[in-house]
Rosetta silent file (secondary structure, phi, psi, omega in degrees, C-alpha in Angstrom):
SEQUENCE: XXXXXXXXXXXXXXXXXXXXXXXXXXXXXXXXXXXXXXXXXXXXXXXXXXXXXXXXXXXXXXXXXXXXXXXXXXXXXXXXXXXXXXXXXXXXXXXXXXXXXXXXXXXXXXXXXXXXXXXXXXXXXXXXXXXXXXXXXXXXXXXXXXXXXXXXXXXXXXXXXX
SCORE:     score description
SCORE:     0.000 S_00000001
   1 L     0.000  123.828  167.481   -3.500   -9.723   21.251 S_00000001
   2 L   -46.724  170.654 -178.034   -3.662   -6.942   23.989 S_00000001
   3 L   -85.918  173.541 -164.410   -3.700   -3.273   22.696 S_00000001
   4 L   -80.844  114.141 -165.816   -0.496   -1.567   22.484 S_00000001
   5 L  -142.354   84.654 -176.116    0.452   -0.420   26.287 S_00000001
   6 L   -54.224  141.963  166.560    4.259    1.763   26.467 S_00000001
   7 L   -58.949  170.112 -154.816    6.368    0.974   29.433 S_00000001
   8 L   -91.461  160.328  155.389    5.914    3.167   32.174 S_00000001
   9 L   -27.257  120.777  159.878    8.950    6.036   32.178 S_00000001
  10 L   -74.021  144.127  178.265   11.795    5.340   33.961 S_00000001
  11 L   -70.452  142.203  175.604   12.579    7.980   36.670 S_00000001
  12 L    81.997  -43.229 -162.567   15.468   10.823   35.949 S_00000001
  13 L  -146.975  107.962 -170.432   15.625    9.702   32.402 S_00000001
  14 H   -58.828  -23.734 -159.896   13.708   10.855   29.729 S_00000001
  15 H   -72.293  -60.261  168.944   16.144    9.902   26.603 S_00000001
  16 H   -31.162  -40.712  175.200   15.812    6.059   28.100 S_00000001
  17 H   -46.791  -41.372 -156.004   12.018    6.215   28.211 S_00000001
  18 H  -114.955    9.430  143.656   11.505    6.850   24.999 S_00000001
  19 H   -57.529  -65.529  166.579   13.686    4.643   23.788 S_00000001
  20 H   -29.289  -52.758 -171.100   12.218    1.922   25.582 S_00000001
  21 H   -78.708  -30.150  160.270    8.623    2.967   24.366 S_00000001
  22 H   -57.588  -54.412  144.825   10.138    2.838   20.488 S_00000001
  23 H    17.760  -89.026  176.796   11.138   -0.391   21.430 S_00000001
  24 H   -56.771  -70.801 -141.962    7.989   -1.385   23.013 S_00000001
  25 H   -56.478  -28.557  168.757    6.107    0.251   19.834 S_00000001
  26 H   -50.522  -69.120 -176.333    8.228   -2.046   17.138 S_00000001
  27 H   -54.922  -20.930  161.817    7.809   -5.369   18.878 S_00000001
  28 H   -54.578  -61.360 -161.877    3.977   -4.377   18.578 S_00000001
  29 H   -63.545  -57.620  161.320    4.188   -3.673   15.208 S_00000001
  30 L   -79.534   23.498  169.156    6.017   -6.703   14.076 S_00000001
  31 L  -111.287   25.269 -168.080    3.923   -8.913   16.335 S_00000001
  32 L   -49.156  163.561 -164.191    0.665   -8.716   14.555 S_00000001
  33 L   -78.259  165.980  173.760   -1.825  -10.912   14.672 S_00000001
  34 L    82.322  115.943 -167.839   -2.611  -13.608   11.798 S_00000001
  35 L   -48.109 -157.399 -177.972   -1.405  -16.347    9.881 S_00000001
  36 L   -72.081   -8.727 -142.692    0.686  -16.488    7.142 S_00000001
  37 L  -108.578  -52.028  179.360   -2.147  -16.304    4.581 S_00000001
  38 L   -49.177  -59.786 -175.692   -3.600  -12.907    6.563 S_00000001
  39 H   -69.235  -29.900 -176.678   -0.543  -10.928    6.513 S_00000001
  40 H   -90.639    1.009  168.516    0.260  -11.661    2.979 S_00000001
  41 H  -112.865   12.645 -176.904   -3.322  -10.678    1.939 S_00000001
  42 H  -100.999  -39.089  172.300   -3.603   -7.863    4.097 S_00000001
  43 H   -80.763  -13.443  174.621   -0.134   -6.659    2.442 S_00000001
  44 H   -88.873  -44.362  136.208   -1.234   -7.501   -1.219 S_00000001
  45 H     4.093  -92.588 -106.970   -4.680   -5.574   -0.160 S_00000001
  46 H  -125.200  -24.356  145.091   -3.144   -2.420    0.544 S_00000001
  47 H   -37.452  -72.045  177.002   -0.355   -2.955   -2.774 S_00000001
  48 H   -25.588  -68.605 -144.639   -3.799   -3.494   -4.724 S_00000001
  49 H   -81.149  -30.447 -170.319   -5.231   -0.177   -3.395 S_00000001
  50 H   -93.776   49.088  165.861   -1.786    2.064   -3.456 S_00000001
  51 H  -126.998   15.962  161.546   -1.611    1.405   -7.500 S_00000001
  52 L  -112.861  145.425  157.501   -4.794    3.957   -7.967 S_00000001
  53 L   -89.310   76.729 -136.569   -4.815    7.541   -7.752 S_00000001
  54 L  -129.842   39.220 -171.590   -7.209    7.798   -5.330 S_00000001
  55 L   -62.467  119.963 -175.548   -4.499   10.386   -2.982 S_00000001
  56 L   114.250  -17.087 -156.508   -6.099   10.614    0.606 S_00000001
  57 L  -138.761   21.041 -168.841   -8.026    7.581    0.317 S_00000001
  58 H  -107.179  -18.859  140.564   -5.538    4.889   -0.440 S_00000001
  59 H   -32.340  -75.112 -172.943   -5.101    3.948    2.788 S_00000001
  60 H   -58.602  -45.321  170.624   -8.649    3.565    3.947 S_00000001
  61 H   -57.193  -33.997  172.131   -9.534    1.640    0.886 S_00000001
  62 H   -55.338  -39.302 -165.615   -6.552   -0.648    1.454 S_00000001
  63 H   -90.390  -33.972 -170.638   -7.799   -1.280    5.089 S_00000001
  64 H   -84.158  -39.284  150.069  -11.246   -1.376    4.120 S_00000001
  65 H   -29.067  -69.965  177.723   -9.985   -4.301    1.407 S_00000001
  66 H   -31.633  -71.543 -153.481   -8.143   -6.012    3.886 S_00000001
  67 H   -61.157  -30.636  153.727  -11.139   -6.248    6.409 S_00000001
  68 H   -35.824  -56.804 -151.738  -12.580   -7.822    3.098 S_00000001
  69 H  -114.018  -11.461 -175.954   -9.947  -10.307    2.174 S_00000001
  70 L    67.765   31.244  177.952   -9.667  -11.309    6.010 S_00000001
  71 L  -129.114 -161.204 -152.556   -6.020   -9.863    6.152 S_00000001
  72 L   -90.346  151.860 -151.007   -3.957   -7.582    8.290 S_00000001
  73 H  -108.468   -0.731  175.002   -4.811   -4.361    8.566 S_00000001
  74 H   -66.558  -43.413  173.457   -1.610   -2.842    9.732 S_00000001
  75 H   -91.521  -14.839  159.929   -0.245   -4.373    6.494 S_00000001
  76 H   -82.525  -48.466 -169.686   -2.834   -3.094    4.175 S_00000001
  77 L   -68.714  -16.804  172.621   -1.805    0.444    5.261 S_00000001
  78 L   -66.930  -35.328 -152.478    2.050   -0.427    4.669 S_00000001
  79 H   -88.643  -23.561 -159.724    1.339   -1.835    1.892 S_00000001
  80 H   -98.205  -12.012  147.853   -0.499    1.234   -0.166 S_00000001
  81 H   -39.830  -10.958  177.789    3.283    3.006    0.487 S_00000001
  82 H  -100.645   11.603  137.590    3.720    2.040   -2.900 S_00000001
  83 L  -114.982  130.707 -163.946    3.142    4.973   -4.168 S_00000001
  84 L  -141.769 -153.762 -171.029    4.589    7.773   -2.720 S_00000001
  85 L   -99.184  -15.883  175.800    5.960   10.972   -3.905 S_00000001
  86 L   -73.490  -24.321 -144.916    8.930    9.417   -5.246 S_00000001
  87 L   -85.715  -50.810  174.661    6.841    6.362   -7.020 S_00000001
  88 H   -13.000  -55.650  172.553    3.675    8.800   -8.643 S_00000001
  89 H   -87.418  -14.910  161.911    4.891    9.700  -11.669 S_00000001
  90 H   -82.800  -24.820 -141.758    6.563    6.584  -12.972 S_00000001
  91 H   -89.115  -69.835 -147.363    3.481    4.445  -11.113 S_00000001
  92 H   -86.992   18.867  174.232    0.619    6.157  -12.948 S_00000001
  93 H  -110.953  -20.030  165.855    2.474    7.070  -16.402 S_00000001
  94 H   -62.122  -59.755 -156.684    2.707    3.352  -16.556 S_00000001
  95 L   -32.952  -39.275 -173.368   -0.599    2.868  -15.687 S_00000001
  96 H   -63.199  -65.076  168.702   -1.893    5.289  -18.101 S_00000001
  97 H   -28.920  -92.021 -122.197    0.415    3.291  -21.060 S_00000001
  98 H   -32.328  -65.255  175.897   -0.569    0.399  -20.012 S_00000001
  99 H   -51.650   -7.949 -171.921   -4.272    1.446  -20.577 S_00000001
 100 L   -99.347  -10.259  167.274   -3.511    3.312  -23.710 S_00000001
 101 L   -82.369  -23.524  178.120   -2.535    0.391  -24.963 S_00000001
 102 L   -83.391  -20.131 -150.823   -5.061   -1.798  -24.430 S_00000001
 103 L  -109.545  -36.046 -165.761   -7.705    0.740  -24.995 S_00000001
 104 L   104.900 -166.092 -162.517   -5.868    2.788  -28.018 S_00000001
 105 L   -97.325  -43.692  144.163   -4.551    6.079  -27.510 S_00000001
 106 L    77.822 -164.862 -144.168   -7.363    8.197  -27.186 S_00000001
 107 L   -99.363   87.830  132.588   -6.846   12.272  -26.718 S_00000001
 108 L    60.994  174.188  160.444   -3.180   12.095  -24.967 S_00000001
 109 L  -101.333  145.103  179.607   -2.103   12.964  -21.472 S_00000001
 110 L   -70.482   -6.235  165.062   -2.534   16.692  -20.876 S_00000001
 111 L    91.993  123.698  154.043    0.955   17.167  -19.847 S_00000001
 112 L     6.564  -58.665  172.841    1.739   18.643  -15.813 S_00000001
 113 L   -53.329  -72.188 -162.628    0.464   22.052  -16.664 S_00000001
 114 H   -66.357  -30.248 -161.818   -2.707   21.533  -17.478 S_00000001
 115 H   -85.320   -3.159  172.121   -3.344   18.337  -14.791 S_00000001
 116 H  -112.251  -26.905  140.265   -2.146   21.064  -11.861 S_00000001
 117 H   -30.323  -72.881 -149.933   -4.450   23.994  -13.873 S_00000001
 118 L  -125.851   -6.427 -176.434   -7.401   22.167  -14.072 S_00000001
 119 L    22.073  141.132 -142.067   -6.944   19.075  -11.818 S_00000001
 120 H   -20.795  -49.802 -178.812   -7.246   15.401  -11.976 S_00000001
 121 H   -52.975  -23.208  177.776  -11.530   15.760  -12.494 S_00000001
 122 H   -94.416    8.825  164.319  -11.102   17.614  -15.171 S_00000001
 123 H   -65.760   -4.574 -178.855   -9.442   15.151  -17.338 S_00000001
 124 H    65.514  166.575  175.431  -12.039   13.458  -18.705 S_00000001
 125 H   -34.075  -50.828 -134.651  -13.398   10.032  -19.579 S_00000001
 126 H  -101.444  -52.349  174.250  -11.076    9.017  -22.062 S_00000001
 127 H   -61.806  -63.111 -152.987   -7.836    9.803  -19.860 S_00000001
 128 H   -63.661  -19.614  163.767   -9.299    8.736  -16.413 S_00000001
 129 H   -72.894  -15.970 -167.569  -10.644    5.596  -17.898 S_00000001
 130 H   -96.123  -19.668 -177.131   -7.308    4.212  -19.576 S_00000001
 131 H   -80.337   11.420  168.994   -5.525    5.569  -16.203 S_00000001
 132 H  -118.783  -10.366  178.443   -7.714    3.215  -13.970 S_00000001
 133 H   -78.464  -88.689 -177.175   -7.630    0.231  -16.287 S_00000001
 134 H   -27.696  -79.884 -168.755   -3.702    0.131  -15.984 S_00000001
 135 H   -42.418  -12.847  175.300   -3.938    0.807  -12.073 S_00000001
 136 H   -79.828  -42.035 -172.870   -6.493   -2.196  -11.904 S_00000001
 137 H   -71.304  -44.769 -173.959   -4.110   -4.245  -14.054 S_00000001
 138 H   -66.888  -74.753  169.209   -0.558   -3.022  -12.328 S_00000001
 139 H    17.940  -97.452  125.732   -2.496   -3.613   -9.565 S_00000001
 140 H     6.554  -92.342  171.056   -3.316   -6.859   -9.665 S_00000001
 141 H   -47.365  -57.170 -155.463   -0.121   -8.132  -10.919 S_00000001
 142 H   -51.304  -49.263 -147.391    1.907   -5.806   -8.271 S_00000001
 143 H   -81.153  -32.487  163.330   -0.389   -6.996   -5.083 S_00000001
 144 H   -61.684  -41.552  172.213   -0.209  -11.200   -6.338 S_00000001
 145 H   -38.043  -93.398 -147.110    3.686  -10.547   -6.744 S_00000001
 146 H   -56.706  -51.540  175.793    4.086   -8.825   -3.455 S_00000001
 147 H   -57.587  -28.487  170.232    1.644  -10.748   -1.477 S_00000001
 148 H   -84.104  -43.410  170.584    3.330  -14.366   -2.415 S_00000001
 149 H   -38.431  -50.156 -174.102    6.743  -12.952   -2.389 S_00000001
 150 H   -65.457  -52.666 -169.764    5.591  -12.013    1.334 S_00000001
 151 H   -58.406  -41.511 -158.211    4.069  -15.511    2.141 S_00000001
 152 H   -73.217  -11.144 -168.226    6.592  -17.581    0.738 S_00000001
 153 H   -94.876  -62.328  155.507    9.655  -15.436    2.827 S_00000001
 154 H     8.621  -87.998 -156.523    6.912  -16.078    5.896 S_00000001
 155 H   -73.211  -54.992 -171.951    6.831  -19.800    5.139 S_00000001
 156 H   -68.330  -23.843 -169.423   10.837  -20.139    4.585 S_00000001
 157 H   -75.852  -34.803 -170.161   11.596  -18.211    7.901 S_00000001
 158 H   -56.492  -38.458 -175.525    9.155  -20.823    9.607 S_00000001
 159 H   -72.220  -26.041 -179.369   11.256  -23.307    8.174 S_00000001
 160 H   -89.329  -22.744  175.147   14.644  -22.483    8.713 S_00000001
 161 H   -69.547  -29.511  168.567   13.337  -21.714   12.669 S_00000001
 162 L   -72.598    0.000    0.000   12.236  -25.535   13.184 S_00000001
């Protein structure tokens, strides 16, 4: 696929231009490269990688996953959206159950105060281990969910288009 190349400006009018060049910059974006198999493992990747708290780096690991997994890498970075600032605090207080369950309970979560006090490193073993066990397992589950969910709507659009 060529690189991404905006139409040139039209003369006298800027608001057209840059219309044009969102435009342009969509039809890139939803023309990516890679079967059906790539883009849904490049988007399950990048699922995979936004269910840790790993803030700053959940991108690049998703992308670096992808490049792993052979899938898209546009869609590993989309895909790691699934945590956000809305999503954080329900995402990783499961995760943390999840792990507390599996693991036992082990000395509590320190409550807000303390985890903006003393930040995430200073939590210890016994939290940051039950909170990465959940985020492996939510994980998991989330990025096979999302990634078949993706192939299979893939596969039916192919189908209803012959």
């Amino acid at each position: 696929m060529p690189p991404f190349q905006p139409p040139a400006p039209p003369s006298g009018r800027s608001s057209g231009g840059l219309l044009q060049r969102g435009r342009a910059l969509l039809a890139w974006l939803w023309a990516q490269e890679g079967s059906h198999g790539q883009r849904a493992r490049g988007l399950a990747a990048g699922i995979f990688c936004g269910c840790f708290p790993f803030f700053g780096l959940q991108t690049l690991l998703g992308v670096a996953l992808a490049s792993v997994v052979r899938g898209n890498h546009l869609l590993a970075a989309a895909g790691t959206w699934v945590s956000n600032p809305f999503t954080y605090v329900p995402l990783y207080w499961f995760n943390y159950r999840l792990g507390c369950w599996l693991l036992g309970p082990g000395q509590g979560w320190p409550g807000l105060d303390a985890l903006q006090a003393e930040g995430f490193t200073q939590l210890g073993w016994s939290v940051a281990s039950r909170l990465l066990l959940g985020s492996s397992l939510v994980g998991v589950a989330l990025a096979a969910a999302g990634g078949w969910l993706y192939w299979w709507w893939l596969e039916r659009e192919l189908r209803q288009r012959a």
